[in-house]
Rosetta silent file (secondary structure, phi, psi, omega in degrees, C-alpha in Angstrom):
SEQUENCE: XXXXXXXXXXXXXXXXXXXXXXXXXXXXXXXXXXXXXXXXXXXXXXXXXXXXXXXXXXXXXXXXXXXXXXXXXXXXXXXXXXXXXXXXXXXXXXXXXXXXXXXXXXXXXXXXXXXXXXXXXXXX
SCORE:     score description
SCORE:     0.000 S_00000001
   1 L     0.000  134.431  168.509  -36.230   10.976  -10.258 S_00000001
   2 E  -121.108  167.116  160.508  -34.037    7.579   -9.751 S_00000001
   3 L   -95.398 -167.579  167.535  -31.204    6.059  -11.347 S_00000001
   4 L   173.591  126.101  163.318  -30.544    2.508  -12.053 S_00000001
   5 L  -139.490 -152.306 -179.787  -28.540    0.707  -14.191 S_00000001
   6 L   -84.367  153.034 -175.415  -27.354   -3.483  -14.247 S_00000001
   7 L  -125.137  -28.212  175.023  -24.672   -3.994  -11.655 S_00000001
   8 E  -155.141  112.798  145.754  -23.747   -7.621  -11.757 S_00000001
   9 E   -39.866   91.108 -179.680  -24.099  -11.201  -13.316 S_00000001
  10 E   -82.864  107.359  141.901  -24.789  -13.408  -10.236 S_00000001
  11 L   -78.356   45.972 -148.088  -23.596  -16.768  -10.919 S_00000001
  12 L   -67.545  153.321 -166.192  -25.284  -18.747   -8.163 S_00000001
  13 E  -136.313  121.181 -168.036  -24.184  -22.091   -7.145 S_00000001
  14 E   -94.362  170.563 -168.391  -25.734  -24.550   -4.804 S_00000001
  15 L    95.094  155.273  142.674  -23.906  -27.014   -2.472 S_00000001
  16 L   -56.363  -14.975 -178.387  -21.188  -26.313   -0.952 S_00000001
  17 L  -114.343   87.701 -163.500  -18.071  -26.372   -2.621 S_00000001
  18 L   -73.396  -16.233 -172.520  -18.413  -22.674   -3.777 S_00000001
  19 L   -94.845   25.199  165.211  -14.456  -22.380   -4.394 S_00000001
  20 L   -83.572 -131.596  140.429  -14.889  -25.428   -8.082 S_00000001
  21 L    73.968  -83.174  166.709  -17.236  -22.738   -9.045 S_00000001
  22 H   -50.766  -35.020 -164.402  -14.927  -19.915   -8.793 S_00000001
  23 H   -94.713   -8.876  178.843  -12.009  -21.681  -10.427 S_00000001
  24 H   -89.155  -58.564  164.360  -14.023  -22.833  -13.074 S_00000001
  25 H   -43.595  -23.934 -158.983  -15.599  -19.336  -13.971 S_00000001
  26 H   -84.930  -46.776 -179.950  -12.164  -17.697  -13.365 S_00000001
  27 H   -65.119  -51.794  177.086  -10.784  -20.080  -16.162 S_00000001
  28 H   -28.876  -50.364 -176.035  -13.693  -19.805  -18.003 S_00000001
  29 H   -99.367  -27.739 -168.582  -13.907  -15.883  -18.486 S_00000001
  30 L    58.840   54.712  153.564  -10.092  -15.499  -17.940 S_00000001
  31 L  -125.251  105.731  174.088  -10.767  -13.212  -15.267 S_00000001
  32 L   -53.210  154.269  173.868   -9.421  -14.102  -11.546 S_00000001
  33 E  -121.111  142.024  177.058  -11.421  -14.374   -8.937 S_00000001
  34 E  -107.723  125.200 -176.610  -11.122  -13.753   -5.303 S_00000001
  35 E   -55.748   60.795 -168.732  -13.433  -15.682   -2.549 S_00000001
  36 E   -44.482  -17.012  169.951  -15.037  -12.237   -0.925 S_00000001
  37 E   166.270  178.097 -149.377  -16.718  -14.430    2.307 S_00000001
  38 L   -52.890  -38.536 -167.628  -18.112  -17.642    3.003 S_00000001
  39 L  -101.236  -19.568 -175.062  -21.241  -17.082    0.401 S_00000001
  40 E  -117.614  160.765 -177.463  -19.440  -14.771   -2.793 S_00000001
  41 E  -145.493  150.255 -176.020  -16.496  -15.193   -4.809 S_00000001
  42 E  -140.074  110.012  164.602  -15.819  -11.583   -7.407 S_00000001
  43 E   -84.808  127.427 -164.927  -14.407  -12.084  -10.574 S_00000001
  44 L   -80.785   99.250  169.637  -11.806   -8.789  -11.526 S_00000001
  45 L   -85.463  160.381  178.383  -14.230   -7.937  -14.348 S_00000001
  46 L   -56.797  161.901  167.440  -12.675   -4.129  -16.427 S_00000001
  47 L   -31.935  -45.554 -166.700  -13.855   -1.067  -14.295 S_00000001
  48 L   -97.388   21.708 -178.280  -16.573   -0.510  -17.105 S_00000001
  49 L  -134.302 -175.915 -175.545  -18.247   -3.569  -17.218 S_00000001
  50 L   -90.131  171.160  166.728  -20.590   -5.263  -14.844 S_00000001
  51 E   -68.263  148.799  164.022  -19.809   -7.288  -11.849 S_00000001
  52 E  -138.755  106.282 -175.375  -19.531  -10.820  -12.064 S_00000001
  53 E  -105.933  143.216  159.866  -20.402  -12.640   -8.838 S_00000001
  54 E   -97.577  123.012  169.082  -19.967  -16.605   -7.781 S_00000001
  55 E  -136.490  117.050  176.664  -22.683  -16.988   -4.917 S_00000001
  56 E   -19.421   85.743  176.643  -22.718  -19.866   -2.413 S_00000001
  57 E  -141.372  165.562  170.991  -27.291  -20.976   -2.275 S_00000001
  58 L   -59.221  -36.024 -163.401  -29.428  -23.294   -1.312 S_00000001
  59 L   -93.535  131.213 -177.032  -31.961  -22.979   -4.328 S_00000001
  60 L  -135.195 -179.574 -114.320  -30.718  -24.499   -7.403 S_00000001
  61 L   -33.156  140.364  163.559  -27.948  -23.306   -9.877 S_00000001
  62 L  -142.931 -162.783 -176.632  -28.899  -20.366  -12.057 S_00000001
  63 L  -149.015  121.156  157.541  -27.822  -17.360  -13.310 S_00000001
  64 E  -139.817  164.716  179.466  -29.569  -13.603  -12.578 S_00000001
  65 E   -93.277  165.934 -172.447  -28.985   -9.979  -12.704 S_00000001
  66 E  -131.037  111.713  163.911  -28.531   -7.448  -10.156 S_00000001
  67 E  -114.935  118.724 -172.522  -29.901   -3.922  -10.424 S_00000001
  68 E   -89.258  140.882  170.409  -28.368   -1.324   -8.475 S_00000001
  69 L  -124.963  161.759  158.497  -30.143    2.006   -7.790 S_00000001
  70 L   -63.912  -18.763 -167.904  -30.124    5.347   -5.833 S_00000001
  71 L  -157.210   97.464 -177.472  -34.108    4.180   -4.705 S_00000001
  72 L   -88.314   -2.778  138.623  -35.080    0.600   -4.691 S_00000001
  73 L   -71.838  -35.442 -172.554  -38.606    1.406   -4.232 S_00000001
  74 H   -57.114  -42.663 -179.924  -38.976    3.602   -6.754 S_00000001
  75 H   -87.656  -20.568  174.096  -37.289    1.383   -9.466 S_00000001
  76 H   -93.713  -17.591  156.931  -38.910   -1.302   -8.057 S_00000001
  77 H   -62.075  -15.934  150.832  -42.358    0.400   -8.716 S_00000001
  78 H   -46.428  -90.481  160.619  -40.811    0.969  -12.326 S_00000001
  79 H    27.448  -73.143  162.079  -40.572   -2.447  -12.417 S_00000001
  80 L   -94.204    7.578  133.776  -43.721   -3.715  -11.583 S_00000001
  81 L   -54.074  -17.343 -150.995  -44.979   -0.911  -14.426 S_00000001
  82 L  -117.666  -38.658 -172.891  -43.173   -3.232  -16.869 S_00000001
  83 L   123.857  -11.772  159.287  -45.136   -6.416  -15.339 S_00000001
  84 L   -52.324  141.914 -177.774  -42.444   -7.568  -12.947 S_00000001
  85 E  -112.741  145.315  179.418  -43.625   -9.222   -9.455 S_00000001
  86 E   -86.664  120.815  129.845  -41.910   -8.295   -5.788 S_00000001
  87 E   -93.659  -18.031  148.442  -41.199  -12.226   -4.870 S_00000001
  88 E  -159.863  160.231  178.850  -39.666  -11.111   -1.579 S_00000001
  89 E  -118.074  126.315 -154.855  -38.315   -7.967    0.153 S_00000001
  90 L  -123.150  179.010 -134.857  -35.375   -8.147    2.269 S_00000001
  91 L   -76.360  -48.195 -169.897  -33.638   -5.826    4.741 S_00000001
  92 L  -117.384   -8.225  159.607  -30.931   -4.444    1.835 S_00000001
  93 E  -157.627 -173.777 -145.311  -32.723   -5.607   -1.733 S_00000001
  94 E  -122.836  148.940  156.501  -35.541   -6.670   -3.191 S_00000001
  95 E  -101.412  117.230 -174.672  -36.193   -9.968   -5.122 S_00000001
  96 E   -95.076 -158.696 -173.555  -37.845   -9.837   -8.186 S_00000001
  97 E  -168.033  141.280  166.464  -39.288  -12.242  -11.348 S_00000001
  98 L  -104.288  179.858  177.849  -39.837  -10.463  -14.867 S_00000001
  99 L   -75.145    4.735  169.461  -42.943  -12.135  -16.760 S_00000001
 100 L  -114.953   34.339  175.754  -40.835  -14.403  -18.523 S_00000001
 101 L   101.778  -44.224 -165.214  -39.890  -16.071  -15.385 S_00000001
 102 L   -99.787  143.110 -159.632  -36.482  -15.074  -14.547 S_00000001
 103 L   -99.724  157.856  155.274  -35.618  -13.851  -10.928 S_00000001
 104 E  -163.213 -173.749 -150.250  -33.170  -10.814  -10.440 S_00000001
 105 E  -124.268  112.780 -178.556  -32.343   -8.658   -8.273 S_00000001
 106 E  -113.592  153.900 -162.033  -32.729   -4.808   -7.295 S_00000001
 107 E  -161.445  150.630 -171.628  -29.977   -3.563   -5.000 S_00000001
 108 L   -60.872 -170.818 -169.632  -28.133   -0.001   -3.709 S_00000001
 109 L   -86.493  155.595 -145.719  -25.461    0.761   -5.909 S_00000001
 110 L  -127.677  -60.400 -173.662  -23.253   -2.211   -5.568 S_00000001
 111 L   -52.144  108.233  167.976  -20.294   -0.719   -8.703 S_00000001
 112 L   -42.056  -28.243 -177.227  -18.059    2.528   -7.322 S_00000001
 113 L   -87.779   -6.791  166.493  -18.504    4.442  -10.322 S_00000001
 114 L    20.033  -89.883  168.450  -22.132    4.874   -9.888 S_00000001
 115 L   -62.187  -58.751  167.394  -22.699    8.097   -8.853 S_00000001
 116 L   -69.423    8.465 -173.892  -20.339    9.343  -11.464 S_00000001
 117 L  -112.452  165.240 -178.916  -20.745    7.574  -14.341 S_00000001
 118 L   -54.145  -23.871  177.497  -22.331    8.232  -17.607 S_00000001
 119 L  -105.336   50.028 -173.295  -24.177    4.774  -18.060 S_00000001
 120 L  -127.746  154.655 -172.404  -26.554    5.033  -15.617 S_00000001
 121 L   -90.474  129.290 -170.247  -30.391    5.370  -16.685 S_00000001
 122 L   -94.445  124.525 -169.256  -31.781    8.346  -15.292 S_00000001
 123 E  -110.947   98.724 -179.050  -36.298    7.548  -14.483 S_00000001
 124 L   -41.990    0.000    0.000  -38.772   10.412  -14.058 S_00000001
C-alpha cells in the first residue's frame, strides 16, 4: 500500500526575472509570496490547501501539478495503469504526461501534514 495525494500548483515561468512572476501571482491570489532560492518563489497558501509554487525554467510558461507520495514508484506504476507515460526520472521525482498531454509531477511528500492528515488517498 501507498499514499498520494496533490501537493502543489507549479506555476512555472521561463526567463529570468522570476521575482514579476511572484509579485504578480502574490497580487493575483492575494496570498504573499516569499522567493525560497534562485529557481522557486512559495505563495502562503491556508495549511489545508495545496502548495502554490512560482518556478524559475527554461521550457516555456505553463502550469502543472505535483504529486507527493510515501512511494514514487509505486504511484508512479499507478499511474501508468491510468495511461500516463514516465517522460523522465530524476534523482528526487519523476516527470510525468497524462494522455491528454499535460506534464506533472510525482514527488516525496513535499506538504507537512502528510503523514497525518486525513486527505491523503490511500492505493492497494
Amino acid at each position: 500500500m501507498h499514499r498520494s495525494r496533490l501537493a502543489a500548483l507549479v506555476i512555472d515561468s521561463q526567463g529570468g526575472e522570476k521575482s514579476s512572476a511572484i509579485e504578480f501571482w502574490a497580487r493575483a491570489l492575494g496570498w504573499p509570496c516569499h522567493e525560497t532560492d534562485e529557481k522557486y518563489g512559495k505563495l502562503a497558501t491556508p495549511p489545508d490547501q495545496p502548495d502554490v509554487l512560482i518556478q524559475q525554467v527554461d521550457h516555456p510558461s505553463r502550469v502543472h501539478l505535483d504529486i507527493e507520495t510515501d512511494d514514487i514508484e509505486a504511484e508512479v506504476a499507478r499511474l501508468e495503469g491510468l495511461g500516463a507515460q514516465v517522460v523522465e526520472r530524476l534523482e528526487r521525482w519523476t516527470i510525468m504526461e497524462a494522455p491528454t498531454g499535460h506534464r506533472f509531477c510525482v514527488v516525496h511528500p513535499q506538504r507537512p501534514d502528510f503523514e497525518d492528515a486525513d486527505n491523503v488517498n490511500a492505493w492497494a
